[in-house]
C-alpha positions as CSV (number, residue, x, y, z in Angstrom):
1,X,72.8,86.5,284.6
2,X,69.6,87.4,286.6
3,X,72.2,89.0,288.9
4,X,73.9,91.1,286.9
5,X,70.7,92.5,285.5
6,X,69.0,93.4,288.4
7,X,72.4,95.0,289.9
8,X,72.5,97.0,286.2
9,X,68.8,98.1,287.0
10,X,69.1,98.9,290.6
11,X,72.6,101.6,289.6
12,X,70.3,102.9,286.5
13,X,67.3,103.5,289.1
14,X,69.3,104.9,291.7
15,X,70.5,107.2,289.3
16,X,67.4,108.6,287.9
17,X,66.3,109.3,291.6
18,X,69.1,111.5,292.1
19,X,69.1,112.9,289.0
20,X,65.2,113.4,288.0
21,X,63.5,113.1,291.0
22,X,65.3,114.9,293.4
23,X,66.3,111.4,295.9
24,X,62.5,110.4,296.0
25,X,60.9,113.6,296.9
26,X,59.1,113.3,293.4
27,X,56.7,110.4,293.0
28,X,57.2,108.5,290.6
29,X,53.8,106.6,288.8
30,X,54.1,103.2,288.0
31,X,53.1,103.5,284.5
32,X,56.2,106.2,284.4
33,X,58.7,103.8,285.7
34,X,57.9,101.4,283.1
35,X,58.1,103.6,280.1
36,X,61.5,105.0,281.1
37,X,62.8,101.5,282.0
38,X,61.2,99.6,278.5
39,X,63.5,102.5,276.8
40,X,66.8,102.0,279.0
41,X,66.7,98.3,278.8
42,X,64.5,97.3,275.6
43,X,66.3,97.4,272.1
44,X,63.9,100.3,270.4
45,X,63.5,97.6,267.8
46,X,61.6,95.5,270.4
47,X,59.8,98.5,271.7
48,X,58.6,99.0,267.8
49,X,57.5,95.1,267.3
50,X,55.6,94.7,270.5
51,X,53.8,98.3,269.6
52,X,52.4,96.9,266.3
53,X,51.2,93.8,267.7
54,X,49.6,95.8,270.4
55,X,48.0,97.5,267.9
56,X,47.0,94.9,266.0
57,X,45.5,92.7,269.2
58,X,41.9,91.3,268.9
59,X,40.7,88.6,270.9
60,X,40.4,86.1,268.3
61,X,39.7,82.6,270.5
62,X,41.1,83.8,274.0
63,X,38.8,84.1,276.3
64,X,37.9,88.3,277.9
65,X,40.3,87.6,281.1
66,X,43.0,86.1,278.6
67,X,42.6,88.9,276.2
68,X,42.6,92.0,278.7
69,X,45.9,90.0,280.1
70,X,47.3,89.9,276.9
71,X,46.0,93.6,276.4
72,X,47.7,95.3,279.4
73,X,51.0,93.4,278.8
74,X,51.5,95.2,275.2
75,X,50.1,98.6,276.2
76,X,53.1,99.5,277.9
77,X,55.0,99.6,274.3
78,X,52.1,101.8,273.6
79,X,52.2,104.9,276.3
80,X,50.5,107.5,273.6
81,X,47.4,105.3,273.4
82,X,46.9,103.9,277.3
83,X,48.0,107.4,278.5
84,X,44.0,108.6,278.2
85,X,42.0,106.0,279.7
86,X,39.1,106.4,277.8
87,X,40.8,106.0,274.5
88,X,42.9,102.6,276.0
89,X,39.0,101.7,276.6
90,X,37.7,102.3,273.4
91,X,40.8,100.1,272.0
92,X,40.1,97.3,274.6
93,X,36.6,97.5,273.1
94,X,37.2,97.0,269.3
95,X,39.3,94.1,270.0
96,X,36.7,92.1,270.9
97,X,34.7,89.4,269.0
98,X,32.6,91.0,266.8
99,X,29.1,89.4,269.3
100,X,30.6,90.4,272.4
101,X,31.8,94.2,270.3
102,X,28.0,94.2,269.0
103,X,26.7,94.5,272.9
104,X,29.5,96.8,274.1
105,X,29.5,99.7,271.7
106,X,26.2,100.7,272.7
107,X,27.4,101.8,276.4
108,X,29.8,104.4,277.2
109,X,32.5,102.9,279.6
110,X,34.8,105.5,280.7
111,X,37.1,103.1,282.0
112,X,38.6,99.9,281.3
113,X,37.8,98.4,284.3
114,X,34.0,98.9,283.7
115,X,34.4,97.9,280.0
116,X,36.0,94.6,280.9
117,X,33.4,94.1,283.5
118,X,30.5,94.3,281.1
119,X,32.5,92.0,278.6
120,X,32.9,89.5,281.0
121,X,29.3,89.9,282.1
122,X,28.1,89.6,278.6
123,X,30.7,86.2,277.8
124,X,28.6,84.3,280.6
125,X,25.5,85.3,279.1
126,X,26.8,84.7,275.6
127,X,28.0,81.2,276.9
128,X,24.7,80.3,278.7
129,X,22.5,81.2,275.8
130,X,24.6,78.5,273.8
131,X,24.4,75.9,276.8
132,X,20.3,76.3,276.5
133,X,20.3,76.2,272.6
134,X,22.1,72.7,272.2
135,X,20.4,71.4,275.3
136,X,17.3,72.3,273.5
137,X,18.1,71.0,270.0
138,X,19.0,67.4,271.3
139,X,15.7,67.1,273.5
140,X,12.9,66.9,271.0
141,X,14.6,64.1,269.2
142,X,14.5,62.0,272.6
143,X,10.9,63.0,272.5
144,X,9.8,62.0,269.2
145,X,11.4,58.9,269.7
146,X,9.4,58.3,272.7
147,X,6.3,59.4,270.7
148,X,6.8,57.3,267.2
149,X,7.1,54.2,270.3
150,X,4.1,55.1,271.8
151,X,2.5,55.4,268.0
152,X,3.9,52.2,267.0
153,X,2.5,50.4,270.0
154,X,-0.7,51.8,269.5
155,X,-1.3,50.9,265.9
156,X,-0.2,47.4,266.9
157,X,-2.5,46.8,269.6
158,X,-5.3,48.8,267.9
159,X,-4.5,46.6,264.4
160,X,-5.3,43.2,267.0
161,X,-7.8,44.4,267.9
162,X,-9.7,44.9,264.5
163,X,-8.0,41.3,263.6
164,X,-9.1,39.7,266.2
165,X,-12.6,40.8,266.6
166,X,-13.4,40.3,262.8
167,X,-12.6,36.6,263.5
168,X,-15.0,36.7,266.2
169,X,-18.6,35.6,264.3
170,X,-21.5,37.8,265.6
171,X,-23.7,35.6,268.1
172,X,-27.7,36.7,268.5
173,X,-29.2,36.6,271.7
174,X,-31.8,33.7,272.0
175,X,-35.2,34.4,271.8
176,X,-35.2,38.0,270.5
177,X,-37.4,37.9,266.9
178,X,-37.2,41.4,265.3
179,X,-40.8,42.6,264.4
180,X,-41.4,43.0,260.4
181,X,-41.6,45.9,258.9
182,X,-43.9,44.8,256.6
183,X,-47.1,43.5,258.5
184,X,-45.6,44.7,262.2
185,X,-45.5,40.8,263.4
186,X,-42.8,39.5,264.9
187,X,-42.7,36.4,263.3
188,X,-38.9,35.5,263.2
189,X,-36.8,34.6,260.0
190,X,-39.4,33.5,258.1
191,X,-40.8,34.8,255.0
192,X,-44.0,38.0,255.2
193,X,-47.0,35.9,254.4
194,X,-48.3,39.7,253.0
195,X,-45.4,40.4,250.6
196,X,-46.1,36.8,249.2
197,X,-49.1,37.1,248.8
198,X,-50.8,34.4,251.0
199,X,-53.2,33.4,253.9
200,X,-52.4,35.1,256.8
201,X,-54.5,32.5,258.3
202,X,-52.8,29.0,257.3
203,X,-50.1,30.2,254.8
204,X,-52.1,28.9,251.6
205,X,-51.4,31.1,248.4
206,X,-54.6,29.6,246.6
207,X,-56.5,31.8,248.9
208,X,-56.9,35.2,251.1
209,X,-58.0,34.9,255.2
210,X,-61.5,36.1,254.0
211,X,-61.6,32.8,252.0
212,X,-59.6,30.4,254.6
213,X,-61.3,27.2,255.0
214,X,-59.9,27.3,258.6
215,X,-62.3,30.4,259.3
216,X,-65.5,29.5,257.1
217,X,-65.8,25.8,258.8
218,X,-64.3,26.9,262.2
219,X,-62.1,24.2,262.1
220,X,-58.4,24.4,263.1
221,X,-57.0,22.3,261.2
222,X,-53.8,20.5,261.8
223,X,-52.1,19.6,258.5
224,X,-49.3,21.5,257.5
225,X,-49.0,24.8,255.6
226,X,-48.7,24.0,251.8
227,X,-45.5,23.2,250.4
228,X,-45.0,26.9,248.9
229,X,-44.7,28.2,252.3
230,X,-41.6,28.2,254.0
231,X,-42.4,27.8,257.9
232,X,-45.3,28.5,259.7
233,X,-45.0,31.8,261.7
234,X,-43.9,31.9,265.1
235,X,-47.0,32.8,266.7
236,X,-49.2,30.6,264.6
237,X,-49.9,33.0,262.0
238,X,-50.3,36.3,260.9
239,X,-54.1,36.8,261.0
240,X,-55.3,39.9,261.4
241,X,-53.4,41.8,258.2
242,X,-55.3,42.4,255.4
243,X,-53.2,42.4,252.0
């Protein structure tokens, strides 16, 4: 069948060489050859069908090489529109996705050529941009992640911490006595003979030093504070305070 047609086309082509273009001595464009073939060899019905859906193209999900494929298949049912390069542009141009029409527009391409080179141009872009964005948007969860394990660890160790060192009783270093703020002795944990009222010689509270037995008969005496006192004061006593 394949045989019969190309012998058809080769008698019809010969043909028009003699008869339009003088045996060759004319040249014939290749976008010429094609229109007068498509209309000795294509039902006009065809010719009509593949016009419309010419005009009708958009590049819908195809890629810009796929759709400028598709594009320059169906132009040649549409010589009227493709014959002036700049208005076959402008139609490659519309057909775009409306994003990759939105950064086209702007630019005068005077040829299709440069139109589709800037389309393709902006489809990497386009396609990178996207790349970035979803990289992006999956990396701070990762991250919080990491930083709600870090925060959890913390609060752990931090709350072991406080348990452990409340169950940890507070131990005073031997021999330190704090000095009173009272009478400015440092007579340790027992009670201010001047707040209570007492001897600051022996402890008594029947008398004041001025009256202490111990200090009108110069006699230290030995026997214990009274009962009323709690402890004698770790120096002795607390002579030299006056009430």
């Amino acid at each position: 069948m394949s045989g019969v047609l190309q012998e058809r086309a080769d008698v019809w082509w010969a043909s028009l060489l003699r008869t339009r273009f003088e045996d060759g001595a004319i040249d014939v464009a290749w976008d010429e050859f094609v229109r007068l073939y498509q209309a000795k060899f294509v039902p006009e019905h065809v010719q009509d069908r593949m016009e419309q859906e010419f005009l009708s193209l958009a590049q819908g999900s195809m890629t810009v090489l796929e759709y400028e494929a598709r594009f320059s298949k169906l132009s040649k049912y549409a010589p009227h529109i493709v014959a002036d390069e700049r208005r076959k542009t402008k139609k490659f141009v519309m057909g775009l996705k409306p994003s990759l029409r939105a950064r086209l527009v702007a630019f005068d391409h005077r040829t299709l050529d440069e139109a589709l080179s800037a389309a393709c141009r902006q489809e990497g872009e386009m396609e990178q941009y996207l790349e970035e964005k979803k990289t992006s948007q999956k990396r701070p969860a990762a991250t919080f992640q990491r930083q709600d394990k870090k925060k959890t660890v913390y609060q752990t160790q931090h709350r072991s911490v406080a348990v452990g060192s409340s169950q940890v009783p507070s131990v005073r270093s031997p021999g330190v006595k704090k000095e009173c703020p009272h009478c400015g002795k440092a007579h340790g944990g027992t009670e201010c003979w001047m707040i209570m009222g007492k001897c600051l010689k022996c402890g008594s509270s029947d008398h004041k030093i001025k009256d202490c037995p111990r200090l009108q008969h110069g006699v230290q005496s030995r026997t214990p504070a009274p009962a009323v006192a709690v402890a004698a004061p770790a120096t002795g006593d607390q002579e030299g305070l006056e009430p």
